[in-house]
C-alpha positions, 0 to 999 in steps of 0.5 A, a space after each residue: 150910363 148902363 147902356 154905353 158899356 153894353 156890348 153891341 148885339 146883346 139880347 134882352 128878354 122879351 116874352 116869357 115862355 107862356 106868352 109864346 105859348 099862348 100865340 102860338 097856340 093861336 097861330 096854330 089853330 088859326 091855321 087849322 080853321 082856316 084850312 079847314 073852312 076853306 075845305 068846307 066853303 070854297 070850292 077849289 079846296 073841295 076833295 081835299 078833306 072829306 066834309 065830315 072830317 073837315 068839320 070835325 077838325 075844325 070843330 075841335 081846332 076851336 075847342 083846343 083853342 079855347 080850351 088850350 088858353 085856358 090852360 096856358 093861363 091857369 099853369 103858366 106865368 099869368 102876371 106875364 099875361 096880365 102884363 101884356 094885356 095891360 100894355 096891348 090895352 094903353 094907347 097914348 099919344 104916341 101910338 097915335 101919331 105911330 098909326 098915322 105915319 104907319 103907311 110911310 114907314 112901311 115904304 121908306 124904312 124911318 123910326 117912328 115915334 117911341 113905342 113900349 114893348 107892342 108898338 101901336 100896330 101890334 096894339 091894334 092887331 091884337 084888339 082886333 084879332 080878339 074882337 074878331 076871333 069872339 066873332 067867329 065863336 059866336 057865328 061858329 056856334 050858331 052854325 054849329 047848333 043851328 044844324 041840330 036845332 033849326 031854330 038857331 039859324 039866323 040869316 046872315 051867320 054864314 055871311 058875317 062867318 066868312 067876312 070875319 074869316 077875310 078880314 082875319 086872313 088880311 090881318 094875319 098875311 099882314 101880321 106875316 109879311 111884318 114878322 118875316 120879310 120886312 126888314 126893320 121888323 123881322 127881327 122881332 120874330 126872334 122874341 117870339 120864337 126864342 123870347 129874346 131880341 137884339 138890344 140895338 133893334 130893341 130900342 131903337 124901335 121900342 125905346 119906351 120899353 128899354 128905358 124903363 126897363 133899364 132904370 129899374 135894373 140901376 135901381 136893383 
């Protein structure tokens, strides 16, 4: 087989550089928000940033968002996009029985059933932060027109607003605390950062990904 010439501490790619693009675009703006939000709605964080300008960061932190997306997907490696979509979008059975024994893991550290390139919590915290981030557009807009027009004040906007923004920040300070401090995990903040991970943590961890990967290489 291929794989037992392989010297140990190869790396293999793993996301192209409009993937990175792409998160990080979001990573940033997220915190811009989120900085931004807190100055206008917690009073700790008042005095900060004067109100007129932490609106308008924030205002502009979601348009480059949108905007920046749209950007990164049309010049970028849209098959690359396309490609993650499809595969953050597939849950199998194994992804089933991964959620279920996710809570374990985290304590004791065991592999879990074989995954693809995501695993199915990466899966599920993308679906998520999507659903959620349109959420924010939808209750964002509103508050930003209903300060024009009072006729699109909804009770409730500010309410659901800010309990997207909890759920949201639980989801990231996870998300962090997985991609940096833990220990069979961080090492995907590689893929991320640079594009590339190591071989041995690759599949260990997503070996439904390698395998494929592997074959196809053979066949060429």
């Amino acid at each position: 087989m291929a794989s037992s010439t392989r010297a140990p501490g190869r790396r293999i790619r793993r996301f192209t550089r409009t993937e990175r693009a792409a998160h990080w675009l979001l990573a940033a703006t997220f915190f811009v928000m989120l900085f931004t939000g807190l100055c206008l709605s917690v009073s700790s964080f008042e005095g900060i940033l004067d109100r007129p300008t932490a609106k308008a960061w924030h205002l502009w932190s979601a348009i480059a968002l949108a905007a920046g997306l749209v950007l990164v997907t049309l010049l970028g490696d849209r098959r690359s996009l396309a490609r993650s979509a499809r595969e953050i979008d597939r849950f199998d059975s194994d992804d089933g029985r991964w959620l279920r024994g996710a809570p374990g893991r985290v304590l004791s550290g065991r592999d879990g059933p074989p995954q693809g390139r995501f695993n199915a919590g990466q899966k599920l915290n993308a679906a998520l932060i999507g659903g959620l981030m349109l959420v924010m557009y939808v209750t964002g807009g509103l508050l930003w027109y209903g300060e024009r027009n009072t006729t699109y004040r909804f009770a409730g906007t500010v309410i659901v607003h800010d309990w997207a923004t909890l759920i949201l920040m639980f989801l990231v300070a996870g998300h962090l605390y997985l991609a940096v401090l833990h220990p069979s995990t961080r090492h995907a903040l590689r893929g991320m950062t640079l594009g590339d991970v190591d071989e041995t943590w690759a599949r260990t961890h997503h070996a439904k990904w390698i395998e494929p990967e592997e074959a196809a290489a053979e066949r060429e």
